[in-house]
C-alpha positions as CSV (number, residue, x, y, z in Angstrom):
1,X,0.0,0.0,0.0
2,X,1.1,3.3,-1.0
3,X,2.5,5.9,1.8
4,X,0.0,8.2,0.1
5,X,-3.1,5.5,1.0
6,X,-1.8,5.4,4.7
7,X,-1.7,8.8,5.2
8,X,-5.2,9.3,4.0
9,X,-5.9,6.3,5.9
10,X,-4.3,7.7,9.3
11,X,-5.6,10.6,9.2
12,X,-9.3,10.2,8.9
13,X,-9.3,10.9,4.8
14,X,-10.4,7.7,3.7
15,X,-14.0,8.2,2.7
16,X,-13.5,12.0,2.2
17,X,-13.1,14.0,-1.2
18,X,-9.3,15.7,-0.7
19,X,-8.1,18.6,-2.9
20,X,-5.0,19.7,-3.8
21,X,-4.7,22.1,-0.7
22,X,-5.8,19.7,1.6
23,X,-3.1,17.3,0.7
24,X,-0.8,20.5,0.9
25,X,-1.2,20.3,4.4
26,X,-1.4,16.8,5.0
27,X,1.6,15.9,3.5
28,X,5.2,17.0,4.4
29,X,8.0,18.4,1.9
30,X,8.2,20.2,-1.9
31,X,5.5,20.0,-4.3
32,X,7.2,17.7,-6.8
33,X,6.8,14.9,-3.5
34,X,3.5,15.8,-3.4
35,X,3.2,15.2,-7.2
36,X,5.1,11.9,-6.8
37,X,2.7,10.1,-4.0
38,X,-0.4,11.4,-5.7
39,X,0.9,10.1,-9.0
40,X,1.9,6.9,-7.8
41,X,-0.9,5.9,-5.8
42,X,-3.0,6.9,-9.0
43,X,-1.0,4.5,-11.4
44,X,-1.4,1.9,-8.3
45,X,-5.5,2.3,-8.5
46,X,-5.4,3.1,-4.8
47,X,-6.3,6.8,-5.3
48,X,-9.1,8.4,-8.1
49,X,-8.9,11.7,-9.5
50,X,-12.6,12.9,-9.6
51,X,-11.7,16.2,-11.6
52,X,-8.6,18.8,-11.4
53,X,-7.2,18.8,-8.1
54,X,-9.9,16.7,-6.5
55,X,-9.0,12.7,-5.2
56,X,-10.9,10.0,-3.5
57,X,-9.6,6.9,-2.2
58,X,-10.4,3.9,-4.5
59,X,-13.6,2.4,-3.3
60,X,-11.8,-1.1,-3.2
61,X,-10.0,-0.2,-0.4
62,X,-13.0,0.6,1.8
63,X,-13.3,-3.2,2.1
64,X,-9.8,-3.0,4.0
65,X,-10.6,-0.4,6.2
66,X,-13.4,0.0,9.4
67,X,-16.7,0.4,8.7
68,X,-16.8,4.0,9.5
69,X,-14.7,4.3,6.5
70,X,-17.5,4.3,4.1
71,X,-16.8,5.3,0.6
72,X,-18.7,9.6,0.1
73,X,-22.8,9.0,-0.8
74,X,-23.2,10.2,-4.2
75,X,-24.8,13.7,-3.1
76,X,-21.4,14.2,-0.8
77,X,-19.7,13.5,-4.2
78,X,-21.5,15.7,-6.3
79,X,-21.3,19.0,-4.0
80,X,-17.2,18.3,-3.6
81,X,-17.6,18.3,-7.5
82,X,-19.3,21.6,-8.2
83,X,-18.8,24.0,-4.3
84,X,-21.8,25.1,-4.0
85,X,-24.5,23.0,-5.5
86,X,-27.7,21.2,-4.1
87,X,-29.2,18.1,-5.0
88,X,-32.3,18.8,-7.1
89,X,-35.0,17.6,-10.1
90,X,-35.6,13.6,-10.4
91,X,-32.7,12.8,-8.4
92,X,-34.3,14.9,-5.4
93,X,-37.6,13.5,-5.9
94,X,-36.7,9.8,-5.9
95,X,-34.8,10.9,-3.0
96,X,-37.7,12.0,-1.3
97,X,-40.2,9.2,-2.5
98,X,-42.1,11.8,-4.9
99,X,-41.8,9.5,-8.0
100,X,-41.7,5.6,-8.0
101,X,-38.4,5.1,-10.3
102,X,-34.8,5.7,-9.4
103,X,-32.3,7.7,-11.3
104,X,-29.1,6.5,-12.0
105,X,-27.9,10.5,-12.7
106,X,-27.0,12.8,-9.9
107,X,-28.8,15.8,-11.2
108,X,-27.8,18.8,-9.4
109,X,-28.5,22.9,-9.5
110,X,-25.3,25.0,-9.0
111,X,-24.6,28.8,-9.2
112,X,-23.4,30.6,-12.3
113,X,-24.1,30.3,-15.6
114,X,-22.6,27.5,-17.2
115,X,-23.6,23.7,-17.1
116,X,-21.3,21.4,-16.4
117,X,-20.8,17.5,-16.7
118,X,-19.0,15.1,-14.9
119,X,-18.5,11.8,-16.4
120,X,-16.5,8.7,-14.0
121,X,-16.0,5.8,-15.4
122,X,-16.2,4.5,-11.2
123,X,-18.5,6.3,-9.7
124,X,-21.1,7.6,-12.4
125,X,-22.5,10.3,-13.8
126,X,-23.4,14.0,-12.8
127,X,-25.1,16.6,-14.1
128,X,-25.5,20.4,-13.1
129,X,-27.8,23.2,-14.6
130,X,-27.9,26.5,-14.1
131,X,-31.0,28.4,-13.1
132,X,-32.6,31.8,-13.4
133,X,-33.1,32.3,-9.7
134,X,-33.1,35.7,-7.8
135,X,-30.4,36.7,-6.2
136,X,-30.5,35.6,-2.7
137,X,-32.9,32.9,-2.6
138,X,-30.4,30.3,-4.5
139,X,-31.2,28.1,-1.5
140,X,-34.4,28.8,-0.5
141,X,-36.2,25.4,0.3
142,X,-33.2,23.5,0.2
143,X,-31.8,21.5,3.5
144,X,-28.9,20.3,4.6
145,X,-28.4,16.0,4.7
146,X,-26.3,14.0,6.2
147,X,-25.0,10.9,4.6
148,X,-22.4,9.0,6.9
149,X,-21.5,11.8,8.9
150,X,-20.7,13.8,5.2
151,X,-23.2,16.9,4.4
152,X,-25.4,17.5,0.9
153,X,-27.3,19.9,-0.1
154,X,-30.7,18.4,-1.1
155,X,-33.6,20.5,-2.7
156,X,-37.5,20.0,-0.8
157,X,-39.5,17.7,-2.9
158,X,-41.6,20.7,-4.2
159,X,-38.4,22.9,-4.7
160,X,-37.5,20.5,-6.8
161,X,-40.4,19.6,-9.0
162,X,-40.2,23.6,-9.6
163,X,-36.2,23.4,-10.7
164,X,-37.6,21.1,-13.1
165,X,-40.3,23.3,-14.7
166,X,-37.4,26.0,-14.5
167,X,-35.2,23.8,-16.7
168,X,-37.6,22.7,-18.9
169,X,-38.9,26.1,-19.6
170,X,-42.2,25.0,-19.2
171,X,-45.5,27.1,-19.3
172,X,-48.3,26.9,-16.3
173,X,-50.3,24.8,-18.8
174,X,-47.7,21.9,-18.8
175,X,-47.6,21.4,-15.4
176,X,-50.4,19.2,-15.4
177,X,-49.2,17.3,-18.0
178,X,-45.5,17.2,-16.4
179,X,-47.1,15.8,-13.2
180,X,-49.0,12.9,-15.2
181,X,-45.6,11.9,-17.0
182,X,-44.0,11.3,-13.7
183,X,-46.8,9.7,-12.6
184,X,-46.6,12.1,-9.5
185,X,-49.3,11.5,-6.9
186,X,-50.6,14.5,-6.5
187,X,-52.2,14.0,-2.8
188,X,-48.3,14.8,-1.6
189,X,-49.0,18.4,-2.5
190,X,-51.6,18.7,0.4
191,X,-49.7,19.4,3.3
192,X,-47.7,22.4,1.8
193,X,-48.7,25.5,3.9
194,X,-48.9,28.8,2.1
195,X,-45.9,30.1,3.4
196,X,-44.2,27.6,1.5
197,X,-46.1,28.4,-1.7
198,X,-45.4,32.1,-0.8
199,X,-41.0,31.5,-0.1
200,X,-41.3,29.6,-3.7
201,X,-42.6,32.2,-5.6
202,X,-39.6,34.9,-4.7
203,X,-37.3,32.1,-5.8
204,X,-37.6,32.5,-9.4
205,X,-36.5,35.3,-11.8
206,X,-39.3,34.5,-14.9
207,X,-42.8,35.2,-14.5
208,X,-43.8,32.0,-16.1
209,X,-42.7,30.3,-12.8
210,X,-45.5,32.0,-10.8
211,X,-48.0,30.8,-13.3
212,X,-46.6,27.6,-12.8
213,X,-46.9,27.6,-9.1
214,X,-50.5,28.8,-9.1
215,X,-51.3,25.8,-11.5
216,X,-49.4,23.1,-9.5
217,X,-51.5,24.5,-6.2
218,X,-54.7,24.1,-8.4
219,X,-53.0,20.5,-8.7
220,X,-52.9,20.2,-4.8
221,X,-56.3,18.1,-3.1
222,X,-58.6,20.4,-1.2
C-alpha cells in the first residue's frame, strides 16, 4: 500500500473527497513529493482523480478499512464536484419518494451560468444546470443532509419539481401534464402551507414560474 493510502488512511481521509490544498497540508516536503505520491498511488489504482485537483480513495479499499470508512454517498460527491451546489430535479424527488423510479444520474442545481458534466468511469454520472433564480434565494427550500457523517445539499420535494419546470422552460399549462408523465401522486401536495407556496414564488426570476406555481396549487387536493 502506497504511503500516500496510509496517510489518508491515518488521518481520517479515507472516505473523504481531498483537494489539492488539503493534501498540501497533509503531506510534508516540496510540491514535486506531493506530485510523486499522488501520481503513484494513482497509477497503483489506490487513489481516483474525480476532476482537477480533486481525489478520492479507491472504493476497493473501503473493504480493507473500518466500517466508519465508508466510501462519500453520491450527493457528498456531487457537491465536492461543483462547491456550491444542491441536489435537485428527479434525483431529489426519488430521494424523497415523490416519483416511483430511481435515477441513475445525480442531477444537481449549481450557481453561475454554465452547465457542467462530470462523467466517471467509477463512480457515475453527474449533471448540473444552471438556473434563473433571484439573487438571494439560491437556497431557498433547500436542507442540509447527512449521509455517513458527510453533508449534501438536497432541494424540498416541491423545490424540486419547480427546478424542473425551470429547466424545462415550461408554461403553467404543462404542469399538469409534467405531473402525469411522472406519474406524481398529487395528494403529496396537500400538506404544503402557504408560506411555502409564498417562499417559492420569490425564488424565481421569470414570470412564467408564478403561473406555474398557481397551477401546481390548483394540482394540490382540497
Amino acid at each position: 500500500m502506497q504511503t500516500l493510502t496510509e496517510i489518508l488512511i491515518q488521518t481520517g481521509w479515507a472516505g473523504r473527497v481531498v483537494s489539492h490544498a488539503q493534501l498540501a497540508r497533509l503531506l510534508d516536503g516540496t510540491p514535486q513529493r506531493r506530485y510523486n505520491l499522488v501520481n503513484r498511488a494513482l497509477q497503483h489504482g489506490e487513489l481516483l482523480q474525480l476532476r482537477r485537483g480533486l481525489y478520492l480513495l479507491a472504493p476497493r479499499l473501503h473493504l480493507q478499512l473500518q466500517s466508519q470508512h465508508q466510501p462519500p454517498h453520491p450527493f457528498v460527491l456531487a457537491q465536492a464536484l461543483v462547491s456550491g451546489s444542491y441536489v435537485s430535479f428527479e434525483t431529489a424527488l426519488s430521494f424523497h419518494g415523490w416519483i416511483p423510479e430511481s435515477v441513475p444520474v445525480i442531477l444537481s442545481v449549481l450557481p453561475g451560468r454554465r452547465r457542467q458534466e462530470v462523467n466517471h468511469p467509477s463512480l457515475g454520472l453527474f449533471r448540473f444546470y444552471p438556473l434563473a433564480l433571484r439573487q438571494g434565494h439560491f437556497l431557498d427550500a433547500v436542507d442540509r443532509h447527512t449521509f455517513a457523517g458527510q453533508a449534501a445539499l438536497v432541494a424540498q420535494p416541491l423545490r424540486a419539481l419547480l427546478d424542473l419546470v425551470c429547466l424545462r422552460k415550461l408554461e403553467a399549462e404543462s404542469v399538469s401534464a409534467l405531473v402525469q408523465s411522472m406519474r406524481f401522486d398529487s395528494d403529496l401536495l396537500m400538506p404544503t402551507p402557504a408560506a411555502t407556496w409564498q417562499t417559492l414564488q420569490r425564488v424565481y426570476a421569470h414570470k412564467r414560474l408564478v403561473a406555474a406555481i398557481a397551477a401546481l396549487r390548483r394540482e394540490a387536493p382540497a
